[in-house]
C-alpha positions as CSV (number, residue, x, y, z in Angstrom):
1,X,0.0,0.0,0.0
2,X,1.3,3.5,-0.9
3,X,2.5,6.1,1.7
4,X,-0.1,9.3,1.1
5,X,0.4,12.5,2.1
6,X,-2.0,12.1,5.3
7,X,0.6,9.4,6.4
8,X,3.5,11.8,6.7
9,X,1.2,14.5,8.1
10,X,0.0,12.5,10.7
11,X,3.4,10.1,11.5
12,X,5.2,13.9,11.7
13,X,1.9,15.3,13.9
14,X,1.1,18.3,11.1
15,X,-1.4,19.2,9.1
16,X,-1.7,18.3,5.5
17,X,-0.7,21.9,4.5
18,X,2.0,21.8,6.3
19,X,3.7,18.6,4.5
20,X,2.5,20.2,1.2
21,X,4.1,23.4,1.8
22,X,7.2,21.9,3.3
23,X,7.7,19.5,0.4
24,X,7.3,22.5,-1.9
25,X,10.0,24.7,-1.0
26,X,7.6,27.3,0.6
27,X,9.0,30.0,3.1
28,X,6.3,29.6,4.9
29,X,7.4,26.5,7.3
30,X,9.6,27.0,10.1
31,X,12.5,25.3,9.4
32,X,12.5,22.5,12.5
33,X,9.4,21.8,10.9
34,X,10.6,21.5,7.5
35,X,13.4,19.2,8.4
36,X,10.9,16.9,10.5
37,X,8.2,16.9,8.0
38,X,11.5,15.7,5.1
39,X,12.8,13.5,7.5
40,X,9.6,11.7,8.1
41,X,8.7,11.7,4.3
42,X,12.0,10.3,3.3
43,X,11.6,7.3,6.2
44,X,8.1,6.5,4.9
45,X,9.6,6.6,1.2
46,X,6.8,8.9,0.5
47,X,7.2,9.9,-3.2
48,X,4.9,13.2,-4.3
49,X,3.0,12.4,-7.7
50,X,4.7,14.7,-9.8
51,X,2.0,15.6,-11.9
52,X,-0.8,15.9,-9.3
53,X,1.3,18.1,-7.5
54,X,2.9,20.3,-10.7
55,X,-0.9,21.0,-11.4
56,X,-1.9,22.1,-8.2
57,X,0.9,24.1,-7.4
58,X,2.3,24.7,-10.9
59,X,5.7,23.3,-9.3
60,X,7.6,20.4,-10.3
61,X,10.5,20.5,-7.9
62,X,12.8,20.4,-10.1
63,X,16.0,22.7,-11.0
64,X,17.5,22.2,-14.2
65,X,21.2,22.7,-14.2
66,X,22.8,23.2,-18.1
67,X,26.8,23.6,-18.0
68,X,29.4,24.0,-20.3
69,X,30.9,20.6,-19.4
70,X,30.8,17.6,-16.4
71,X,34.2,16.6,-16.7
72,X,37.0,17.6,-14.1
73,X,37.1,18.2,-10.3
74,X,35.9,22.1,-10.9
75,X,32.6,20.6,-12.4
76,X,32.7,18.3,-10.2
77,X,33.1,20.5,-7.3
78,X,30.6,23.0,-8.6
79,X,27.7,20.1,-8.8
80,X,28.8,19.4,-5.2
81,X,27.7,22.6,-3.5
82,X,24.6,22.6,-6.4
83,X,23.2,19.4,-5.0
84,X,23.9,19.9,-1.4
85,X,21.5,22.6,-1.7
86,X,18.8,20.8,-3.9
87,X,18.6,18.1,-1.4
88,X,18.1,20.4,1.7
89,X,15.4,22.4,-0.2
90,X,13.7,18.8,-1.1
91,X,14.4,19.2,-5.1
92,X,15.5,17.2,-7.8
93,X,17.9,18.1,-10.6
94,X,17.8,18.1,-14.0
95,X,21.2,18.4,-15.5
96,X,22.7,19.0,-18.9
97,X,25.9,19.3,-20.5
98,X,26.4,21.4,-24.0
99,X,30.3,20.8,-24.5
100,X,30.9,24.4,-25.8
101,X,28.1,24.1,-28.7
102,X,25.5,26.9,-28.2
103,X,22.9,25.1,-30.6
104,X,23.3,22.3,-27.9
105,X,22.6,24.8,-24.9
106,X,19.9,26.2,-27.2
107,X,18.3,22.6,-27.0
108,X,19.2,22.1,-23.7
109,X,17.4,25.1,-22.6
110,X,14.0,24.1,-24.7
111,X,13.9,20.7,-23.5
112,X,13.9,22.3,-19.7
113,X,10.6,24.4,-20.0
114,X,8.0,23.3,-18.4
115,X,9.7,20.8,-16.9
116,X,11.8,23.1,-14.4
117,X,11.0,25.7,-11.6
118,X,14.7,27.7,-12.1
119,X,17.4,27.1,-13.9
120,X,21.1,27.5,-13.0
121,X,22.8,28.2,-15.6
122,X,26.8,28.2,-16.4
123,X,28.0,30.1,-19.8
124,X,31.3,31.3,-20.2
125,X,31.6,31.5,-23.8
126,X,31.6,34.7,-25.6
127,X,29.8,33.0,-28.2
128,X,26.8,31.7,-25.9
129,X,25.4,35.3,-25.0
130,X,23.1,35.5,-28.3
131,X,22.4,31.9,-27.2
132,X,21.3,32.8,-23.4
133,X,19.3,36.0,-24.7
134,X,17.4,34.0,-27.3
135,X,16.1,31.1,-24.7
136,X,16.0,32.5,-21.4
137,X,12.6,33.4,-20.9
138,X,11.6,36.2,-18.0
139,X,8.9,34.2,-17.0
140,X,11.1,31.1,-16.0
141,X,13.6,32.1,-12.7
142,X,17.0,31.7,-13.4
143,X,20.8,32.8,-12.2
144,X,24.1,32.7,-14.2
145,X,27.4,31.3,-13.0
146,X,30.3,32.6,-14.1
147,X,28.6,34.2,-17.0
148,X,28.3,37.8,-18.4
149,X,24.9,38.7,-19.7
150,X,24.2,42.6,-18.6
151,X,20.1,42.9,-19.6
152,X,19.5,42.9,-16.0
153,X,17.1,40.1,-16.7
154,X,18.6,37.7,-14.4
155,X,20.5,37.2,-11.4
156,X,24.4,36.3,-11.8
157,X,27.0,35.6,-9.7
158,X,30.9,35.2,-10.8
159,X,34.5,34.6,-9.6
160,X,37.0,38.1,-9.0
161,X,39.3,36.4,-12.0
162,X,40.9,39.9,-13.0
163,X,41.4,40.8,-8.9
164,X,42.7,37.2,-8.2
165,X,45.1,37.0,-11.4
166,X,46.7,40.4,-9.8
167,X,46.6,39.0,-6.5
168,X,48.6,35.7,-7.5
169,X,50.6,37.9,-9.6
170,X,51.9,40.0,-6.9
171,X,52.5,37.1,-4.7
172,X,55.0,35.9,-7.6
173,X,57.0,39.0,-8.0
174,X,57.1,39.6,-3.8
175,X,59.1,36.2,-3.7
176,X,61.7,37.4,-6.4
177,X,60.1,36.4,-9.9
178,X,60.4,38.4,-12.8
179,X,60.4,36.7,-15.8
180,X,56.8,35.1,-15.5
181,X,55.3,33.1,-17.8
182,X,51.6,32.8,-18.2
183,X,49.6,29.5,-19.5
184,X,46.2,30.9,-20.9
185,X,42.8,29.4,-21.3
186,X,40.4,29.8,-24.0
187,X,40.0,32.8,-25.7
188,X,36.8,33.1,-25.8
189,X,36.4,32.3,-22.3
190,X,35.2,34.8,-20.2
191,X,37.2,33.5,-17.2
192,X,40.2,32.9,-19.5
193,X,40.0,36.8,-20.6
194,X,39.8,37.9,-17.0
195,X,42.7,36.4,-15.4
196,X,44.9,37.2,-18.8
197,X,43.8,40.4,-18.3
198,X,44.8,40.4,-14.7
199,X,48.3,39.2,-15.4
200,X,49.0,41.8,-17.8
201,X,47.7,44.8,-15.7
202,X,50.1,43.4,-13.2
203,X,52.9,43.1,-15.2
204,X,52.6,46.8,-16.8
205,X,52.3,47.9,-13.1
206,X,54.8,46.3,-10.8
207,X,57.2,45.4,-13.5
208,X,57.0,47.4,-16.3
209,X,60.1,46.8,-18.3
210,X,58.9,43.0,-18.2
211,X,58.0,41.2,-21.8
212,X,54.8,39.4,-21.5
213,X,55.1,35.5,-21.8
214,X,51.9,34.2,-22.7
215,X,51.4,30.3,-23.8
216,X,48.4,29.0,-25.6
217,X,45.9,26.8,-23.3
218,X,42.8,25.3,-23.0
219,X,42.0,24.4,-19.3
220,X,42.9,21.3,-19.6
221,X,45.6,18.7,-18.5
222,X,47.2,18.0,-21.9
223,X,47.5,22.3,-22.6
224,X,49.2,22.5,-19.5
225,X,51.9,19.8,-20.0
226,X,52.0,20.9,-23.5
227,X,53.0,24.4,-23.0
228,X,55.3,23.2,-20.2
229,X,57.6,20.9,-22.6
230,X,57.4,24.6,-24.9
231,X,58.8,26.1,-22.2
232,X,61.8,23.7,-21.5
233,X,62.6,23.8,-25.0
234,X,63.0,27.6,-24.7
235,X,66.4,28.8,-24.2
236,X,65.3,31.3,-21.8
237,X,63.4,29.5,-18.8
238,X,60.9,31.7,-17.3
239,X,61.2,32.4,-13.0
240,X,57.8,31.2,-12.7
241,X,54.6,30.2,-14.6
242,X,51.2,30.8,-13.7
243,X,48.3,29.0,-15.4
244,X,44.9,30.2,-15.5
245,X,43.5,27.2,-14.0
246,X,45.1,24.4,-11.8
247,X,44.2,21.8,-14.3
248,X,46.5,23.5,-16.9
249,X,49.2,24.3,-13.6
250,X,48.9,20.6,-12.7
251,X,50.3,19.3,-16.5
252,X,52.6,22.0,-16.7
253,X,53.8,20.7,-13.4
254,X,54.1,17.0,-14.6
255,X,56.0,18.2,-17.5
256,X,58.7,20.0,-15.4
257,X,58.8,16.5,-12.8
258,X,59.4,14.6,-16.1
259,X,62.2,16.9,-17.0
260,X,64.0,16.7,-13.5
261,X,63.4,20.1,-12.7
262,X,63.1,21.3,-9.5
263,X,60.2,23.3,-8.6
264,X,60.2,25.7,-7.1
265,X,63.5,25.9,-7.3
266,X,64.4,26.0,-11.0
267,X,60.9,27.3,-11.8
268,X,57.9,28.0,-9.2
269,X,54.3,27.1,-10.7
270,X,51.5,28.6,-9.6
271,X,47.1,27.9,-10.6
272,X,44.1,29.4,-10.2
273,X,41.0,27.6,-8.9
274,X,42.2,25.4,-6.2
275,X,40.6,22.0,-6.9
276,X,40.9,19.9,-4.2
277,X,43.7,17.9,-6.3
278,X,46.4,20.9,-6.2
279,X,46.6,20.3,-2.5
280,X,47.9,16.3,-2.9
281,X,50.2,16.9,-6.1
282,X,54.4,17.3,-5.3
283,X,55.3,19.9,-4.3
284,X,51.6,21.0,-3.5
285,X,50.3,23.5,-5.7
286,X,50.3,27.4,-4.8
287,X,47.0,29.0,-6.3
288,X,44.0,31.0,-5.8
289,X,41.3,29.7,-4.0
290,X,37.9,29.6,-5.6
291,X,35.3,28.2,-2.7
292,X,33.7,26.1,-5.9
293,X,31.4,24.4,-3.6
294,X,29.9,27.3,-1.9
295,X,29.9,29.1,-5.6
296,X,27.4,26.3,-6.4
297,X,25.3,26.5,-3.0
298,X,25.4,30.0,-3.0
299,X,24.1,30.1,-6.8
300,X,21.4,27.5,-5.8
301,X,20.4,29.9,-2.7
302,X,19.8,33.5,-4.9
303,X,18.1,30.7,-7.2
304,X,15.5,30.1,-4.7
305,X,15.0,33.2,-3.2
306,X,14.2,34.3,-7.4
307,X,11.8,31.3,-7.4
308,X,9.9,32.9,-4.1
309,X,10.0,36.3,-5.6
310,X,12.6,37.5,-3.0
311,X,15.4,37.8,-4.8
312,X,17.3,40.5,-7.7
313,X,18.6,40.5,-10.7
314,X,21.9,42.4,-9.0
315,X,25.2,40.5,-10.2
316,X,27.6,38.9,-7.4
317,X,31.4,39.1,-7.1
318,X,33.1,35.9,-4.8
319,X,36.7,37.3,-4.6
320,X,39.2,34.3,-4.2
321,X,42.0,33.9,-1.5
322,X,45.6,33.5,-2.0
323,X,46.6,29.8,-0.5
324,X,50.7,29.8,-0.8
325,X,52.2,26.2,-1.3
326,X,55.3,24.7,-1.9
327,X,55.3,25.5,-5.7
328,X,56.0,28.6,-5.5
329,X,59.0,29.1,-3.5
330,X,61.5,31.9,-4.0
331,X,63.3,32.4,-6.8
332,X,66.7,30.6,-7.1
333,X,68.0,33.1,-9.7
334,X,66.6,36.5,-7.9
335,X,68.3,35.5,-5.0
336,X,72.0,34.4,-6.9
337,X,71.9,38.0,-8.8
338,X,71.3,39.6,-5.3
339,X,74.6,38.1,-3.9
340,X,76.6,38.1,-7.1
């Protein structure tokens, strides 16, 4: 026999309202009640049916989720915090990946209506924006991650890349670097555009008789150890690189082990991100420190207080924190010139 809703009602000693509007997401509930009311549901397997209760309350308890990718401990990460989130709030997600295409986040986005109360939403190609303004209805509550869409239309929240790029920037040149190399990520990334940004800003104003040193990347692995066999091939070898993500920071890093080179000795390596991973590599990677977690949480949050008509269409800014590790030690050759 099936669990109804007048089972959990009476097991969790509420009214029937109550279980409906606790189930529902409604603000409505005090929050001891809430949890009881899930707990209680989720012990006596009670299951909703979806389709009685999207036509009563024209809610389907459902987020759908459409990213640029799923693959990689920053997805990974971001999904972590997303879901934490969903389950708290007693939702279900719907999730999609458009690998880059923008005809594939097109369809993404029409097979969600309908079936969605909000969308979260992560575009941070230059070429998506025609995309997003095209199916991103008014009517449907969604926030951006990481995205740049200024119609005011929805909510967005993003990572400081230029403010962190500078940040990790000056940490390099503070411990003796000067001739940095940079690793960058797609250029039509918005992210990508940011921290390149950042590193030449910082170049141009701590070190302006510095030559940029920028090496092609794509936030991956395989760029990163690319460009770091490009750079031991180089008859100059930079004091330090820093890649625009750790991903890129990690291959580069491999690269250099496979060499024999001694970081940070010979050459300090520094990311931007910090996936869990960068902590666990040798030596342990030096980058900025993107909360990716909380980024999704904290998306899913402003996501919910749009679906309950509390919320804005202001944009966020998470700044990210320096976290110094071993890769980026001094700088053997600043320190010889200084006793030479």
């Amino acid at each position: 026999m099936s669990v109804t809703i007048k089972d959990v009602a009476r097991a969790a000693n509420v009214s029937v309202a109550t279980v409906s509007r606790a189930i529902n997401g409604h603000d409505n509930v005090a929050e001891a009640v809430r949890l009881r009311v899930l707990s209680v549901a989720s012990e006596l397997r009670y299951s909703p049916h979806a389709a009685a209760r999207s036509l009563s309350s024209r809610r389907t308890n459902t987020i759908g989720v459409v990213l640029p990718d799923l693959y990689g401990e920053f997805f990974s990460e971001l999904m972590r915090g997303v879901d934490q989130v969903a389950r708290e709030r007693g939702y279900h997600l719907l999730v999609s990946s458009y690998h880059g295409h923008p005809e594939e986040q097109g369809a993404a986005l029409r097979a969600m209506r309908g079936r969605v109360d909000g969308l979260l939403v992560m575009s941070p190609y230059v070429d998506d924006v025609g995309c997003l303004t095209e199916h991103l209805s008014s009517s449907l509550p969604a926030v951006l991650v990481n995205t740049q869409l200024h119609n005011g239309e929805a909510a967005s929240l993003s990572v400081d890349n230029y403010g962190g790029a500078m940040t990790m920037m000056q940490h390099l040149i503070a411990t003796g670097h000067r001739n940095i190399a940079f690793i960058a990520g797609p250029d039509n990334n918005f992210d990508a555009r940011e921290r390149l940004r950042g590193y030449h800003d910082a170049l141009a104003q701590q070190l302006p008789d510095a030559t940029p040193w920028v090496l092609a990347g794509d936030f991956d692995e395989a760029s990163g150890h690319e460009a770091g066999k490009q750079l031991l091939q180089s008859a100059l070898k930079p004091d330090a690189v820093f890649a625009a993500n750790d991903m890129m920071a990690l291959g580069c890093l491999f690269a250099f082990n496979q060499a024999g080179l001694d970081v940070p000795g010979d050459i300090a390596v520094a990311g931007f991100d910090g996936i869990p991973l960068s902590r666990y590599v040798h030596p342990s990677l030096t980058t900025m420190q993107v909360n990716i977690a909380h980024l999704g949480g904290e998306a899913m949050n402003v996501l919910f207080n749009a679906i309950a008509g509390t919320g804005n269409s202001e944009s966020q800014s998470l700044r990210p924190e320096l976290v110094v590790r071993e890769s980026s030690g001094a700088s053997n050759k600043r320190s010889h010139s200084n006793t030479s």
